[in-house]
C-alpha positions as CSV (number, residue, x, y, z in Angstrom):
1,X,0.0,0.0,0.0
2,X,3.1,2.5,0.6
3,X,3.8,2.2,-2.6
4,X,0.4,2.9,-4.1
5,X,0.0,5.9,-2.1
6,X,3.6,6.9,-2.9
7,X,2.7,6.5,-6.7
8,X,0.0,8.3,-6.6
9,X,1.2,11.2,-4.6
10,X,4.3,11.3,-7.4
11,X,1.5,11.3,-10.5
12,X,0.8,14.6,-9.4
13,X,4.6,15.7,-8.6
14,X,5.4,19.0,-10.7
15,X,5.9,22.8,-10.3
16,X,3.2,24.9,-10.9
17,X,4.9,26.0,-14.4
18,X,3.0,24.1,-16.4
19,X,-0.2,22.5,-16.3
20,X,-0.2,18.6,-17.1
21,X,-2.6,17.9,-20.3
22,X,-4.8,15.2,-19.7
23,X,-8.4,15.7,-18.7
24,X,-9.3,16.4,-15.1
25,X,-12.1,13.9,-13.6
26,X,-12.1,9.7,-12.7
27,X,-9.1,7.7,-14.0
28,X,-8.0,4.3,-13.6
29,X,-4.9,3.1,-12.9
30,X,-2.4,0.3,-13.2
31,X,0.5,-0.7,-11.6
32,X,3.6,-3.5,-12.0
33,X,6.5,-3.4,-9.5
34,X,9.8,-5.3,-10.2
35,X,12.0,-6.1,-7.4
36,X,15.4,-7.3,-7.9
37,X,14.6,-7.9,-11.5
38,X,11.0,-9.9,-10.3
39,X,7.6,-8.7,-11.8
40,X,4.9,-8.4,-9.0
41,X,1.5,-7.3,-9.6
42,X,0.7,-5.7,-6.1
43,X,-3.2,-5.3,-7.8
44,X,-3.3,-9.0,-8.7
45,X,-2.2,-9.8,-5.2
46,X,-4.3,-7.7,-3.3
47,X,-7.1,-9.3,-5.5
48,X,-6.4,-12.7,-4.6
49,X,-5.7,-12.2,-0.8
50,X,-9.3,-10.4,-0.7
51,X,-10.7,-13.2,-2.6
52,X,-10.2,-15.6,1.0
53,X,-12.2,-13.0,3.1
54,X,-15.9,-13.9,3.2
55,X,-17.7,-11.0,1.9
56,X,-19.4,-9.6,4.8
57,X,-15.6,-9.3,6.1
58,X,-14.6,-7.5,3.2
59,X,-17.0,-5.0,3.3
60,X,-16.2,-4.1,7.0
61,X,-12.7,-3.6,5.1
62,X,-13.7,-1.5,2.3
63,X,-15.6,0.9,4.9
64,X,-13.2,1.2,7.2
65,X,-10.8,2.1,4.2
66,X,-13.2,5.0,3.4
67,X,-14.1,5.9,6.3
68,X,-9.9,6.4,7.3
69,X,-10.1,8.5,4.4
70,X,-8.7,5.9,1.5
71,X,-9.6,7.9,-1.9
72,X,-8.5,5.2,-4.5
73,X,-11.0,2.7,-4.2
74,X,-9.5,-0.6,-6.1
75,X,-10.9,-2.1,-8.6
76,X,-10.6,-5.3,-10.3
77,X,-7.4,-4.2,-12.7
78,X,-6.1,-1.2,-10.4
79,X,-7.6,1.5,-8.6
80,X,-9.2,4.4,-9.0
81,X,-8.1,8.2,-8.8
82,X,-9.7,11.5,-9.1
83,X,-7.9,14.1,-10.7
84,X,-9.6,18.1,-10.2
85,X,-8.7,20.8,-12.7
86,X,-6.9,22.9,-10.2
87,X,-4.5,19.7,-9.3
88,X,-3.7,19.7,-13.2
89,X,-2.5,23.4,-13.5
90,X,-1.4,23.4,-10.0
91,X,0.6,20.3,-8.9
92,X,2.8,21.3,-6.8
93,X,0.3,22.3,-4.0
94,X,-0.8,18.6,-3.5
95,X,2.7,16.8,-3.4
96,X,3.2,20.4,-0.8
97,X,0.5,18.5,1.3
98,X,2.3,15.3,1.2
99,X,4.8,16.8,3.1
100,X,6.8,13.2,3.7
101,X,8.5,13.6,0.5
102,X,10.8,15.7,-1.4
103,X,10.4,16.3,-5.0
104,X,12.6,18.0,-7.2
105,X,11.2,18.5,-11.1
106,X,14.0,18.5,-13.9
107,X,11.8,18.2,-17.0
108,X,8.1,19.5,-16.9
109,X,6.2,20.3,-20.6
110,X,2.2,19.8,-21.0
111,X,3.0,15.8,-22.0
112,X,6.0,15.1,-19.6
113,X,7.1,15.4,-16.2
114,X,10.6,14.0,-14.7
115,X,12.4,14.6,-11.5
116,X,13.6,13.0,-8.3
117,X,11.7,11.8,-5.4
118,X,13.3,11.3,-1.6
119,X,10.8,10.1,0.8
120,X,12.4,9.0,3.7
121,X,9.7,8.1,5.6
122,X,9.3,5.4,3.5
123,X,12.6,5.0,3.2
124,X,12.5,5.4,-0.6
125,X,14.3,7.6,-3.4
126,X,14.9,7.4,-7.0
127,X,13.7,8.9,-10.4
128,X,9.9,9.4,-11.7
129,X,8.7,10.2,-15.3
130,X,5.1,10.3,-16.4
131,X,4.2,10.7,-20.1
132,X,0.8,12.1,-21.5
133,X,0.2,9.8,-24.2
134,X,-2.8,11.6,-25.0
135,X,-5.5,13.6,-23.0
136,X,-7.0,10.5,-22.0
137,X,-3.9,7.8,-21.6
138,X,-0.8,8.2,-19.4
139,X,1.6,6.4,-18.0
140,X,4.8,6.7,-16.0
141,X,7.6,4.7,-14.4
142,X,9.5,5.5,-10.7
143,X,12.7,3.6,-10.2
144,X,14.4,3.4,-7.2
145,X,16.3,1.5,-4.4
146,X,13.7,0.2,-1.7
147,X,15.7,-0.1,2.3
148,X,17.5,-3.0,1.6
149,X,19.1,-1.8,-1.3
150,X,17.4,-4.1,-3.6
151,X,16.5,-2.3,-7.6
152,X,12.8,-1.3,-7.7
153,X,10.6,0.1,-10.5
154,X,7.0,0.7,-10.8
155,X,5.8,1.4,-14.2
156,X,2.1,2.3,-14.1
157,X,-0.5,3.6,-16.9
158,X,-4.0,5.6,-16.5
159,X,-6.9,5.5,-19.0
160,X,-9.6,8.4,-18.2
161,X,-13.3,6.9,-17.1
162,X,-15.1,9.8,-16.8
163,X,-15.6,13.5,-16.4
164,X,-17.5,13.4,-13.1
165,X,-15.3,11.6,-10.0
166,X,-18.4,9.9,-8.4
167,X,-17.9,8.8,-5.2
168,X,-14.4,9.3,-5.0
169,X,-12.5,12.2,-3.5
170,X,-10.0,13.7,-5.3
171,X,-5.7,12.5,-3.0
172,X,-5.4,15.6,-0.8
């Protein structure tokens, strides 16, 4: 889950200088993590460790999650985000709220943003990119070094759902 919420703060990592170009509203997301060099689907995991809890468990779960304030529900491929308008042109004020990282932006343009990430918190640092491949399509990749030294990289892709976020609350 760390690295979920770490991902999703970074998707939003940029100075104000330019606004990213994909359409605000619901997106969904997916994510692969390699670890030393081994591919690990953290959603297919998830997905198959909820499929042992009896359902009336797993509801208990799911509102606990929201109630504790969880805004990417997950879904059967990934989980879902909310992007506003205002967190497009204004990025940096949402990875500001994180406050348990640092992010430092070297390349920013309307269909690319790179830069470093040091969250030591989470004892995690490395490199993040994330490439509009169109106003509807993204996706990005974060390599790093995880606290035992061992190579990791999460490569992710979005698909816009929807104009209107629905239930769920845009990452603050």
């Amino acid at each position: 889950m760390k690295h979920l919420l770490l991902t999703a703060a970074l998707l939003t990592a940029a100075s104000s200088a330019q606004a990213f170009d994909i359409k605000p509203g619901l997106w969904e997301a997916k994510m692969t993590l390699t670890l030393d060099g081994k591919v690990f689907d953290p959603m297919a995991e998830m997905n198959k460790a909820l499929a042992q809890v009896p359902a009336e468990q797993r509801k208990q779960m799911e509102e606990m999650m929201a109630k504790s304030g969880s805004h990417m529900p997950i879904t059967k491929d990934g989980y879902r985000i909310c992007y506003t308008a205002d967190m497009l042109n204004n990025p940096k004020s949402v990875m500001d709220a994180t406050k348990s990282c640092t992010t430092k932006v070297t390349t920013q343009t309307a269909k690319k943003i790179s830069g470093t990430f040091d969250c030591p918190k989470e004892d995690a640092k490395g490199t993040f990119e994330w490439t509009a491949k169109s106003d509807t399509q993204y996706e990005g990749v974060m390599t790093g070094k995880n606290s035992k030294g061992k190579d990791t990289v999460i490569r992710y892709e979005g698909k816009f759902v929807s104009a209107d976020c629905g239930k769920v609350k845009p990452v603050k």
